[in-house]
N, C-alpha and C positions, 0 to 999 in steps of 0.2 A: 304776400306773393313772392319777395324774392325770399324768406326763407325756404318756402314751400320750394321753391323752384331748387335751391340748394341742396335740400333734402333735410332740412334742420327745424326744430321746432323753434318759435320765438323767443323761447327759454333755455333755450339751448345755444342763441344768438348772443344772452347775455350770461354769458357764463365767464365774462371777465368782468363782472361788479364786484369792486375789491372791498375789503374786509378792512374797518377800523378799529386798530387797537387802539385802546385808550392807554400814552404814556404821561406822563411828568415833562414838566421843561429840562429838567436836570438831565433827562435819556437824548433830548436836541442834540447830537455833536456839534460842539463848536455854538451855543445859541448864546453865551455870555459873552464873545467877542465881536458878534456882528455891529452892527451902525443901527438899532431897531428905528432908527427916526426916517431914516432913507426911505424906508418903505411906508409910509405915513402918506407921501403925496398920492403913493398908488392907491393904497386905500379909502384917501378920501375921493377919488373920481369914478374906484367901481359905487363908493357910497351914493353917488350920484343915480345912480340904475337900482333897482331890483334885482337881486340876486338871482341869476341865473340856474334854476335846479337842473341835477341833471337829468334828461328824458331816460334814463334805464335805473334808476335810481330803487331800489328796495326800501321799502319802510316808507314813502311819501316824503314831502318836503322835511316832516320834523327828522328825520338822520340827519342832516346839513343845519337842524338848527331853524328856529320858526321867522317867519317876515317880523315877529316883532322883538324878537330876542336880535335880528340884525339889525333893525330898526335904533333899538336902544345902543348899542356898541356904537354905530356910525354916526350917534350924535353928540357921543362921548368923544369919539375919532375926531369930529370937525374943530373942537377946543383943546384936543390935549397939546402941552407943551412938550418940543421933541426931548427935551431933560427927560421927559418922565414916558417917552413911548415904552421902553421895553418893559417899567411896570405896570402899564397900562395893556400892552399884549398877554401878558401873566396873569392880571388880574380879571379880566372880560373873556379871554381863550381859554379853551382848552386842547392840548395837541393829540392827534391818532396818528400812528403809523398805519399807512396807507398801505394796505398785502394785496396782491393778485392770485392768478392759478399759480402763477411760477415765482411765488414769496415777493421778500417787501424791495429788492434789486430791480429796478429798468434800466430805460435809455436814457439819458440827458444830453438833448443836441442843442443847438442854438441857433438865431438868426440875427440879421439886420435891417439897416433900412437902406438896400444898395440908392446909390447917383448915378445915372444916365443923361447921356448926351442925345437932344430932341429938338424939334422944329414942330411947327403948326404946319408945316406942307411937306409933302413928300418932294423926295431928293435923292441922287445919287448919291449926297452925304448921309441922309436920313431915309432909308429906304424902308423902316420895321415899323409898319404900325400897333400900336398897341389900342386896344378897344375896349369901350364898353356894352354891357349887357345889351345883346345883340334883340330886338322885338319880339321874334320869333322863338329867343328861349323857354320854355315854359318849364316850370317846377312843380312836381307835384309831392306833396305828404301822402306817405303812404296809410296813415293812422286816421289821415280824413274819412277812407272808403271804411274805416272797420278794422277790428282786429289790435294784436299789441305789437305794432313795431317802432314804439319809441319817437322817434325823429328822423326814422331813414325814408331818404327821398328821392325821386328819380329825378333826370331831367333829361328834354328832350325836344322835341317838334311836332307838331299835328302837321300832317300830310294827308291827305285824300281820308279824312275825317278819324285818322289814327295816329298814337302818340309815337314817335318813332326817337330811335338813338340820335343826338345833337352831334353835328360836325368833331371829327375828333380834330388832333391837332395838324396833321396832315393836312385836311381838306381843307381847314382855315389857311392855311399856311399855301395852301395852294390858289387860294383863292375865293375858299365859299362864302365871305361875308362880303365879294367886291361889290357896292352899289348900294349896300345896306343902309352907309352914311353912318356907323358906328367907330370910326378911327376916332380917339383922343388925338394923338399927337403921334409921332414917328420918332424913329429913335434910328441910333446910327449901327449897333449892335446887336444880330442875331442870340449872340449867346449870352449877351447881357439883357436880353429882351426875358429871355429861357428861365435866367435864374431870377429875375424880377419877380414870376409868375411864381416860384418855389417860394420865397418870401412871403408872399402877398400881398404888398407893400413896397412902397419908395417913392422918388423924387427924382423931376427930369430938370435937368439945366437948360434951359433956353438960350439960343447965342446972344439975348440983349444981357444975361444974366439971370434974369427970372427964375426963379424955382416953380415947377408945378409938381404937387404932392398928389399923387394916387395913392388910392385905398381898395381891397378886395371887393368886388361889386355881385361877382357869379362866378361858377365852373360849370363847362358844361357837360356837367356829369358822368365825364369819362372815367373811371380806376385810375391812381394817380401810379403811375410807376417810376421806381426810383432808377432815373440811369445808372448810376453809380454798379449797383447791384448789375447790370445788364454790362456795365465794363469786366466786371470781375467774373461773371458766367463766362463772356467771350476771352479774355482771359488778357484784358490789355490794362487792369491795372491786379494788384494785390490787393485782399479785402484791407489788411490792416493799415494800406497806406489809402484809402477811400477819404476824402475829404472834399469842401466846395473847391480847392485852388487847384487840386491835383485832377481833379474832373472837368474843368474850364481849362487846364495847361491842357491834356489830350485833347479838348476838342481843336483847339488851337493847333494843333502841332497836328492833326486829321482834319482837313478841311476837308479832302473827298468822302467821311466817316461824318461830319457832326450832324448833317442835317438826319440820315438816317438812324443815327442814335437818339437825338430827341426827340425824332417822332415815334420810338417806341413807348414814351409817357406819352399818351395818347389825350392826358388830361392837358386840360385849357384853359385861364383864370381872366379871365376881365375884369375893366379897372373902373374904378370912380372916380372924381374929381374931390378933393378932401382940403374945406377953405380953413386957415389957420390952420391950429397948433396938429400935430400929428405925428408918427404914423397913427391909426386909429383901429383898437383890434375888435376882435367879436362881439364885446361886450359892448361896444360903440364909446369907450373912452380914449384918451391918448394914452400911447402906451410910456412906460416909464421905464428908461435904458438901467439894464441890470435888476430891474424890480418886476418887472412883467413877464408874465409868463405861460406860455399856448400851453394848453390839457387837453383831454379826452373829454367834452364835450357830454358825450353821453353816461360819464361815470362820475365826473368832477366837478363841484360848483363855478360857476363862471363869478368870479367877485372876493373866493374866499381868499383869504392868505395861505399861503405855502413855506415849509423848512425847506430846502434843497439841502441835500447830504452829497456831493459830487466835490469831483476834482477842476482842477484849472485849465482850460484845453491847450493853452500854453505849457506847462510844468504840469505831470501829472504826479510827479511826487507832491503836487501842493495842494491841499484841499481848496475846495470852495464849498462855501457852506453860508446859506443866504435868507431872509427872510423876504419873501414875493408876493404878487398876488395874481391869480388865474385870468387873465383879462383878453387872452386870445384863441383859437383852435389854427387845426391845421389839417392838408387831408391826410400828411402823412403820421399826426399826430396822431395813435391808435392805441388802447392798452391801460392796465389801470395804474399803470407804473408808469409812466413817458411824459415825459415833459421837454418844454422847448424853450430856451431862455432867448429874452430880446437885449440885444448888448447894443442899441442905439445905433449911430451914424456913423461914418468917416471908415478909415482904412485901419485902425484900431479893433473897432466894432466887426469890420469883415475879416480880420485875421480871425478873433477870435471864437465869431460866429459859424465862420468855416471849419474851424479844424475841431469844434464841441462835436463829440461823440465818444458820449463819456457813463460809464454805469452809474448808478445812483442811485438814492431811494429818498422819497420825501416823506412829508407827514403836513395833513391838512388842519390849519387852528379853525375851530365852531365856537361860537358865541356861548356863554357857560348861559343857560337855562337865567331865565328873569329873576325867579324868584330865589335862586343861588346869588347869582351877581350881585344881588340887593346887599345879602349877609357877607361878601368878602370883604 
């Protein structure tokens, strides 16, 4: 429906399933100085889940590597000693440089897990509430009624026995869920509310102390739009200086501008309640700061490991070059080249997660075939 409605064939939809070339470790830049152990914890908790295939995916599950060739790796994964990870990624992996329509160069941005200031009751201190998955959301798979479209899905509301567009951010924000009984908690910050929702993810401070950790519960299916992009059309910042601090400093420094600028990302993310360890991403593990990593969803395994080839968004004359694993999405994660780094908590984590927007290209490791793995 919605290709038809676009004017595009469903095959025409996926015209960014990227192309693996099969390289060598020796082609990794930089893959003999990494930490290979660091990434060990990540990969034993997507080993926890079944491999996420991707819904646009060419060739069926075996291109990614079969359930029992990941099967065997990740039981090898749960004993090896970190002395021996990187021979143990060499000898179970194999690497593909990952190419799109516009070669094997993307984005590499990053996130965190912001801290907000919150109450269990509304207040002139804490006047934003933030919510969960509101009753009346309904989601629908577009591939249930028929046809190939992968995993795209609407969402919306039944109204007078029809599916209709779900409140954008506007009307919530104005008021369409009052009465619903869907508040979490309140927070004391609009524009810390805003970028919570662009995360996905975080943690609100309570005045006794308490930490409560939210987790991405739904959006409702609005187009996600990037402000940033919508400051530099209107011409109030430079695209090259676009970052998370420089887009929070103008909202701040435009109080009669902010509200009307965020309600042109018209998208809207409600939250869960997430007990213990966390943030927790797509793949329903905890994510692992510097090791975890949002993808394309529909082109990317959710579970496999990843090279990153990028710079440091602090120092761009200094590489960063890391071995990861795919364990979150994003909406504005899109493309078969873009990836989204999680760099953990604290003021640290938000320097760096703000200012990543950085070109890149990765390469994804596959389980080497059973009956190879046997003879190496």
């Amino acid at each position: 429906m919605l290709a038809a409605a676009a004017g595009c064939s469903p095959d025409e939809e996926r015209a960014d399933i990227p192309v693996l070339q099969p390289v060598s470790f020796a082609d990794l830049p930089g893959w003999a100085e990494d930490r290979h152990a660091e990434a060990l914890p990540a990969l034993r908790r997507s080993c926890a889940k079944p491999l996420s295939y991707p819904t646009q995916a060419k060739g069926g599950t075996e291109r990614f590597g079969s359930p029992g060739d990941w099967r065997s790796v990740c039981e090898e994964a749960a004993r090896i000693e970190d002395g021996a990870a990187r021979a143990f990624f060499e000898r179970r992996f194999r690497p593909f440089r990952v190419v799109g329509p516009d070669g094997d160069s993307g984005l590499i941005t990053g996130y965190y897990e912001p801290e907000l200031s919150g109450a269990w009751q509304p207040s002139d201190a804490y006047p934003v509430p933030l919510y969960t998955r509101p009753k009346d959301l309904v989601t629908v798979r577009l591939s249930d009624f028929g046809g190939d479209f992968g995993d795209e899905r609407l969402a919306g509301r039944v109204e007078g026995g029809r599916l209709k567009p779900y409140y954008d951010r506007a009307q919530i924000v104005d008021g369409a869920l009052d009465g619903a009984g869907t508040e979490i908690v309140w927070v004391a910050d609009p524009i810390a509310a805003f970028f919570l929702q662009i995360q996905g993810s975080g943690r609100v401070r309570l005045p006794d102390g308490e930490i409560l950790r939210l987790g991405y519960a739904a959006t409702n299916g609005r187009p996600y739009t990037a402000i940033g992009r919508v400051l530099v059309a209107e011409g109030a910042l430079e695209r090259e200086e676009v970052t998370l601090q420089s887009i929070r400093d103008w909202l701040r420094a435009n109080p009669a501008e902010q509200r009307r600028v965020m309600d042109r990302n018209r998208s809207y993310v409600f939250f869960r309640e997430v007990p213990g360890e966390g943030p927790v991403g797509t793949q329903g593990v905890p994510l692992t700061p510097g090791r975890s990593l949002a993808v394309d969803h529909r082109l990317m395994p959710l579970g496999a490991p990843l090279w990153i080839d990028t710079v440091d968004p602090l120092d761009p004359a200094r590489p960063l070059r890391r071995l990861a694993v795919a364990q979150d999405t994003g909406g504005a994660i899109r493309g078969a080249v873009r990836g989204d780094l999680f760099w953990g908590a604290g003021l640290d984590a938000e320097e760096r997660a703000g200012r990543m927007k950085s070109p890149g290209r990765y390469y994804v490791l596959l389980p080497v075939p059973g009956e190879k793995a046997a003879g190496v």
